[in-house]
C-alpha positions in Angstrom: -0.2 -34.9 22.5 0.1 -31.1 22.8 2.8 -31.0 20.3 0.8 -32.5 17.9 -1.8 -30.3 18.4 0.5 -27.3 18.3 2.0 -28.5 14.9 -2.1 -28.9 13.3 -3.0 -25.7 14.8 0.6 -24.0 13.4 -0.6 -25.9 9.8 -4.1 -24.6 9.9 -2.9 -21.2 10.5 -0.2 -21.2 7.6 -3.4 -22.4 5.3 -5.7 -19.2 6.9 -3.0 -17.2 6.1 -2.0 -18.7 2.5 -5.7 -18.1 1.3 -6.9 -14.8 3.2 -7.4 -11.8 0.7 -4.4 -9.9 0.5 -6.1 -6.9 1.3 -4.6 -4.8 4.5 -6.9 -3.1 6.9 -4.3 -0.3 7.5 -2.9 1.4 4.2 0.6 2.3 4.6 3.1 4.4 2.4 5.2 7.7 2.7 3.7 10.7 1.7 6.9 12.8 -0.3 6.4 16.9 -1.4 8.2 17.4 -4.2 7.1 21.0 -4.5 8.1 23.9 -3.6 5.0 25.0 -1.1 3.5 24.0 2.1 1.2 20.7 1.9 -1.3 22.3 4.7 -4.5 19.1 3.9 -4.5 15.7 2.4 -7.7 14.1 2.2 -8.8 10.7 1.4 -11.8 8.7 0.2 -12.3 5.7 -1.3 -13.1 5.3 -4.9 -16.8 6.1 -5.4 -17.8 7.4 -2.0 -19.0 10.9 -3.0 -17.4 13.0 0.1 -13.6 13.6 1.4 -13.1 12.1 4.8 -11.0 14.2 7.4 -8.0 15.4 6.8 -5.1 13.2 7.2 -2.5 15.7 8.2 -5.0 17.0 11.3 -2.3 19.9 12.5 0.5 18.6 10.6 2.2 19.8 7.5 4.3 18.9 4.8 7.1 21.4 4.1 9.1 21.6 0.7 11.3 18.4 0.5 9.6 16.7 3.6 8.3 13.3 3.6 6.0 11.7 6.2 4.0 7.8 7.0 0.8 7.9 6.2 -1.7 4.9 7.4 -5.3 5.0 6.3 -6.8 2.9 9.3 -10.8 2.8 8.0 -10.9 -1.0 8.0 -12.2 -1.3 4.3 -11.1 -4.0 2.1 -10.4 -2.1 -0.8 -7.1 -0.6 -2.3 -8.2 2.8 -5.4 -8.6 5.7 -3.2 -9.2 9.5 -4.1 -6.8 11.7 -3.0 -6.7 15.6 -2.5 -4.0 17.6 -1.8 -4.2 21.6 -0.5 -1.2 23.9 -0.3 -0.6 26.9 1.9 -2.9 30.1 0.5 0.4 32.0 0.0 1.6 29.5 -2.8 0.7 29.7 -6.4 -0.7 26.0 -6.6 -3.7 25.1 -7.4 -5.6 22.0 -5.4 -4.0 18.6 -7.2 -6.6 15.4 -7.0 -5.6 12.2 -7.7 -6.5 8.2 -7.8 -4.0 5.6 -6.9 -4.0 2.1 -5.6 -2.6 2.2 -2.4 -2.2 -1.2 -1.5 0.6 -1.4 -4.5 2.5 1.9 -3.8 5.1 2.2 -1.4 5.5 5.8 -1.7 3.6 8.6 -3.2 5.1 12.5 -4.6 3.2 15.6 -5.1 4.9 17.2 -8.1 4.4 20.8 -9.2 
């Protein structure tokens, strides 16, 4: 009898899986800077809320050539975000915004 049950209750949970959202709670990718400058702040927000959240980085940077794993843990079901990018005051760049859907990108680089 309890193998039964074990194969309904594996079944059931295939389904529950099969026909959730394929939304993640925790946005994942690599963060790349292609440029030639220190990445000192990235900031986030979802599209449409009106105000940056904190800064991603905290104390971290991104140096010239560096990569680093981003996760965006806020629990929301959605996948356009704002993003905002601020570079060491020494460098000649100017702050870069953009809008990407993060559930579909594995990676992400900040040009010049």
């Amino acid at each position: 009898m309890n193998g039964k049950f074990l194969s309904v209750a594996g079944a059931l949970t295939l389904v529950t899986l099969s026909t959730a959202p394929s939304y993640a709670a925790d946005l994942v990718f690599t963060l790349k800077n292609g440029t030639q400058s220190v990445l000192t702040h990235f900031y986030s927000s979802p599209v449409g809320v009106d105000k940056w959240e904190e800064d991603v980085f905290g104390e971290q940077v991104l140096g010239p050539g560096e990569s680093m794993q981003i996760t965006i843990a806020d629990g929301r079901d959605v996948c356009k975000y704002d993003m905002r990018f601020e570079f060491d005051e020494g460098s000649n760049l100017d702050t870069t915004e953009d809008t990407q859907d993060l559930c579909e990108m594995g990676s992400y680089t900040i040009h010049e």
